[in-house]
C-alpha positions as CSV (number, residue, x, y, z in Angstrom):
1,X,-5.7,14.0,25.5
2,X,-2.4,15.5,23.8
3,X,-1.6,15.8,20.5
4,X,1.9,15.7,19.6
5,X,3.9,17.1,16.4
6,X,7.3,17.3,15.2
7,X,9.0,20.5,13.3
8,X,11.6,22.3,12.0
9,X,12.2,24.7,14.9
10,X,15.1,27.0,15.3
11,X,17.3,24.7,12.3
12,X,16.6,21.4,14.5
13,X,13.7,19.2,14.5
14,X,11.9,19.7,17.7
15,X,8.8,18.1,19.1
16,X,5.6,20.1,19.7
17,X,2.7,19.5,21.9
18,X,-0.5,20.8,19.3
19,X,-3.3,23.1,20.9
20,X,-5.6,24.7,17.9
21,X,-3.2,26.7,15.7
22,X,-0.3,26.4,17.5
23,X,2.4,24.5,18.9
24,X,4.0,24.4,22.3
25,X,7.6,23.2,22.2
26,X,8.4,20.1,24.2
27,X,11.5,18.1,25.0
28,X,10.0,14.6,24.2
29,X,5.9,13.2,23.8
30,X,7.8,10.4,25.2
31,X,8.0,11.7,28.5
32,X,3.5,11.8,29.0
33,X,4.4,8.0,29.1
34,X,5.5,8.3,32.5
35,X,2.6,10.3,33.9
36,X,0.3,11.5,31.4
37,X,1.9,14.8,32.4
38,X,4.0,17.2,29.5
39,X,6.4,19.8,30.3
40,X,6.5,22.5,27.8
41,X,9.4,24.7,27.0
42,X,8.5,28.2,27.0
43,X,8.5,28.2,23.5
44,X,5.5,28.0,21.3
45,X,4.8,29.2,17.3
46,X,1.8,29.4,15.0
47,X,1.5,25.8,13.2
48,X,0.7,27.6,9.9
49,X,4.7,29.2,9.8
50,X,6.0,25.7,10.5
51,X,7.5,23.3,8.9
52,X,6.0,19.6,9.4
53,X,8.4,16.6,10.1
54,X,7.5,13.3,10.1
55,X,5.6,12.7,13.5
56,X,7.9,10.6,14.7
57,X,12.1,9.2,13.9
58,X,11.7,5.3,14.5
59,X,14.4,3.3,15.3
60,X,12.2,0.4,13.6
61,X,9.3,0.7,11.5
62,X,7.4,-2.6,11.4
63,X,4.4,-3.4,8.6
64,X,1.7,-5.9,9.1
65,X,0.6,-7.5,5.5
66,X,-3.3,-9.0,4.4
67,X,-4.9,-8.0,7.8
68,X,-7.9,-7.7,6.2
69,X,-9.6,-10.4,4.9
70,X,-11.0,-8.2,1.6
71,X,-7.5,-7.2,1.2
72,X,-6.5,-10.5,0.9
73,X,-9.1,-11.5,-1.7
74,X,-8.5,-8.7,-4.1
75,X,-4.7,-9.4,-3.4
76,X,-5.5,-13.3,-4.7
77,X,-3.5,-14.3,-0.8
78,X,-4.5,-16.5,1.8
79,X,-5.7,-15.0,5.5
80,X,-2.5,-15.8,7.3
81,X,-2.8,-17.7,10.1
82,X,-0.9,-15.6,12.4
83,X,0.2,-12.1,11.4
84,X,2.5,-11.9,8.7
85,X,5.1,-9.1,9.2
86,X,8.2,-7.6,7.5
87,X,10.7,-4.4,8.1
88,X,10.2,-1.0,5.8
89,X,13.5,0.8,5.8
90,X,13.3,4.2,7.8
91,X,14.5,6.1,4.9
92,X,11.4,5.7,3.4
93,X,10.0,8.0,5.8
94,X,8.3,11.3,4.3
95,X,6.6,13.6,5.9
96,X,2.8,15.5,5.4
97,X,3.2,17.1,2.0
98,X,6.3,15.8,1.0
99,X,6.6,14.2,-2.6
100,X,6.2,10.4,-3.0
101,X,8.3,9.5,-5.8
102,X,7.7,6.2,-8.3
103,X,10.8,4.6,-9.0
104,X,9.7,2.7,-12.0
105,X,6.6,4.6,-13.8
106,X,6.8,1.3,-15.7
107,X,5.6,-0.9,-13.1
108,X,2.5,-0.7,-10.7
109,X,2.7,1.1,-7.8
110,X,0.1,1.4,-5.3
111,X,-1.5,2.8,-2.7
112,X,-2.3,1.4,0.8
113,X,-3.9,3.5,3.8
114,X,-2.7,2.4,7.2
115,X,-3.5,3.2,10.5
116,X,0.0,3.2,12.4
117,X,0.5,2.8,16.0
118,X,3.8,4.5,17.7
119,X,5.0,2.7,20.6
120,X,6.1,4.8,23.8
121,X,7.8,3.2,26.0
122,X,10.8,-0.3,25.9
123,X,8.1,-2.9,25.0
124,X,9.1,-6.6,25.6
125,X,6.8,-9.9,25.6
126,X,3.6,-8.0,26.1
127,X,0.7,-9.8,26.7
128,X,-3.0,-8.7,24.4
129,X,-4.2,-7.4,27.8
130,X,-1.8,-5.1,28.6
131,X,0.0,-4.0,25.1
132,X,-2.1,-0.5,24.6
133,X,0.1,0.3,27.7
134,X,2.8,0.7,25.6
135,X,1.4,3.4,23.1
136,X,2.0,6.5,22.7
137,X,-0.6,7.1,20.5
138,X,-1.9,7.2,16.2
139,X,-0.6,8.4,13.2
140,X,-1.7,8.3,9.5
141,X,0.4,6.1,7.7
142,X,0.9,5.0,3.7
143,X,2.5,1.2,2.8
144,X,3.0,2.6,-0.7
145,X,4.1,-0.8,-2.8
146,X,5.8,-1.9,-6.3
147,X,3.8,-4.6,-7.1
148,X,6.0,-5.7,-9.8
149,X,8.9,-6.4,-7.5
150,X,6.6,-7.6,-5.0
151,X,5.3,-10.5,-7.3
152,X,8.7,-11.0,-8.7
153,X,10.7,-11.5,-4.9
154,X,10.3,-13.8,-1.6
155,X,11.0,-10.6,0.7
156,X,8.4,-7.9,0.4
157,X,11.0,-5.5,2.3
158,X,12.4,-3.9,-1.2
159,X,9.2,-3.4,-2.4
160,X,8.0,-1.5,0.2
161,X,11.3,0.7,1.0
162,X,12.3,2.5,-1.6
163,X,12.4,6.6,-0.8
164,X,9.8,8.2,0.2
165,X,7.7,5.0,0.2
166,X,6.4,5.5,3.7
167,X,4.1,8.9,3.9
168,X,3.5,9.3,8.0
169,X,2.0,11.7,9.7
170,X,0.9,14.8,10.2
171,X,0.3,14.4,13.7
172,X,0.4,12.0,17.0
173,X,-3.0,11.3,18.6
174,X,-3.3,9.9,22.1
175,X,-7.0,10.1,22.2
176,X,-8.0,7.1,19.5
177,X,-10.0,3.6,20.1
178,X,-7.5,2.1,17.6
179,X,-10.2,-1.0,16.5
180,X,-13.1,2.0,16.1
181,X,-11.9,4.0,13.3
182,X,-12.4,4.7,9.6
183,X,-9.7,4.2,7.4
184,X,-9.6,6.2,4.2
185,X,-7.5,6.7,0.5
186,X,-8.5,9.2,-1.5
187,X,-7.0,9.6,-5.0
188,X,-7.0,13.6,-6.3
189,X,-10.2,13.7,-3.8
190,X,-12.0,11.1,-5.2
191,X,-12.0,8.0,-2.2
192,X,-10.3,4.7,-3.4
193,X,-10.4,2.8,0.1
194,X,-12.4,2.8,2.4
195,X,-12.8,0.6,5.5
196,X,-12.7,0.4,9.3
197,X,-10.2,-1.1,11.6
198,X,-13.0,-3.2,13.5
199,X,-12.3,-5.6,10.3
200,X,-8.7,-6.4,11.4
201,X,-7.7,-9.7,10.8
202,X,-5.4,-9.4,14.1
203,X,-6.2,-6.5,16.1
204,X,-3.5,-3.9,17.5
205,X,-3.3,-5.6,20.6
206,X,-2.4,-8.9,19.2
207,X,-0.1,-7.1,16.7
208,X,2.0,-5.7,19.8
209,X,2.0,-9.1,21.5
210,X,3.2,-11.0,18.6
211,X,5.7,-8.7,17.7
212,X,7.0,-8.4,21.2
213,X,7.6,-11.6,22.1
214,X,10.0,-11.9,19.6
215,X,11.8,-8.3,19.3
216,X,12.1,-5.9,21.9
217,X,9.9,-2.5,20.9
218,X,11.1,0.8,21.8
219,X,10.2,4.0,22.0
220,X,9.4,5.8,18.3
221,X,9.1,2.2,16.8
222,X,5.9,2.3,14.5
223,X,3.8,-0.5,13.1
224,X,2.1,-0.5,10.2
225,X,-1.4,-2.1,10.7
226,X,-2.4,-3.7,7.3
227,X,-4.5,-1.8,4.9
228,X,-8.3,-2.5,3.4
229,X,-9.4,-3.1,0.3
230,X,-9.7,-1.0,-2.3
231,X,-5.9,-0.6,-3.7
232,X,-5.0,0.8,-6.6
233,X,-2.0,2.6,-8.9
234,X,-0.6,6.4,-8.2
235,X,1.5,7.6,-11.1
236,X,2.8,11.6,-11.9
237,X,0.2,14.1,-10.6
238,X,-1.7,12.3,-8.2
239,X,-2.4,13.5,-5.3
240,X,-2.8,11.1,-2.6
241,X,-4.8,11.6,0.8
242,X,-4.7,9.7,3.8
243,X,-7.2,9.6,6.5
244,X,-7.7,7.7,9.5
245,X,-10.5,8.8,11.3
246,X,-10.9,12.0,12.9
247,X,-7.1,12.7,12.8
248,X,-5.3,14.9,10.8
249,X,-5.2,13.6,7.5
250,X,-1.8,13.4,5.3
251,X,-1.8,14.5,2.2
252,X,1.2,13.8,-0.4
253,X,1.7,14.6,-4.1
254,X,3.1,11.9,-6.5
255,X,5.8,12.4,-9.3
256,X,8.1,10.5,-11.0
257,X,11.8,10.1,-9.5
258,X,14.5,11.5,-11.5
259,X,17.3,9.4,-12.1
């Protein structure tokens, strides 16, 4: 089963199909969809001499809150009754390596590991039977969080979206049981969180059914899965690591913004 990248290539991000080291230029993952088939280019380069992109440029990047039942508990929240979504801005998007930066050092900001499904194809009232239908595949994702606007506002949304407040990546896996994985934090390598998507409140399937009934998905749109327990703060000179099971993991270093 494919894994699929995105890089810098040639002064344009291109998308890459992954095999070992390298990287075998591809028009679109989008396209194994139709098939399970990928047509490559021609072109191919070394992964270590490339830059990383974010897997993936969503038109819509969806988050799923308290989906596990731990989470909720340390978080002082109910379990919701049915899943309890919101909208990340896409300009929070940051890539493997790329610098998460704390807006207000002041307040608490935290960490939260996420397994994060990318749809593949125009998605529109699917049922829990046939929504992994619509994947495309896994990525590593982080729902990094002021907490202090969070408890002071109604709407998570700002919270949640300021720059570089949405770590995804490195990589796209197609080959993933997405209710049989481990789901990891890890805190200048010392693990924070650490729990397993079989304790999903609402499992992916029913996450892509709710949220397809209501708004059409389409291709590149990402969702956010919840996160376990276990958060805490990052602050300057952390070094936060993602991991979601045997994929990839994302790795980002924390500093303060400069205003």
């Amino acid at each position: 089963m494919p894994v699929f990248g995105r890089f810098e290539w040639n002064g344009a991000p291109q998308y890459a199909e992954i095999e070992g080291d390298t990287a075998f230029f591809i028009d679109s993952p989008f396209d194994w969809m139709n098939d399970r088939s990928i047509k490559r280019s021609g072109e191919s380069a070394p992964l270590a001499g490339l830059t990383i992109l974010a897997p993936v440029s969503p038109p819509k990047l969806f988050a799923i809150g308290l989906n596990y039942s731990d989470h909720a508990k340390e978080s002082g929240k109910d379990v919701p009754d049915v899943p309890l979504m919101w909208f990340k801005s896409t300009a929070a998007i940051i890539a493997q390596g790329e610098t998460i930066e704390v807006a207000y050092p002041e307040h608490r900001t935290d960490y939260e590991a996420e397994l994060t499904v990318v749809i593949g194809r125009t998605c529109r009232g699917a049922t829990e039977e046939n929504a992994l239908d619509f994947v495309l595949g896994y990525t590593n994702g982080q729902d990094i969080s002021d907490r202090d606007i969070q408890k002071s506002e109604s709407q998570w949304a700002r919270a949640k979206s300021f720059d570089t407040y949405a770590p995804l990546g490195p990589f796209i896996s197609t080959d993933l049981d997405p209710q049989n994985v481990r789901v990891q934090s890890l805190v200048n390598g010392e693990v924070r969180q650490d729990g397993h998507t079989s304790q999903m409140i609402f499992p992916v399937r029913k996450l892509i059914a709710f949220l397809s009934e209501a708004i059409t998905l389409q291709p590149g749109d990402c969702i956010m899965t919840g996160t376990p327990e276990g958060i805490g703060p990052i602050r300057e000179g952390d070094v936060v690591e993602t991991r979601i099971g045997d994929l990839a993991p994302l790795t980002n270093p924390v500093r303060t913004r400069t205003r």
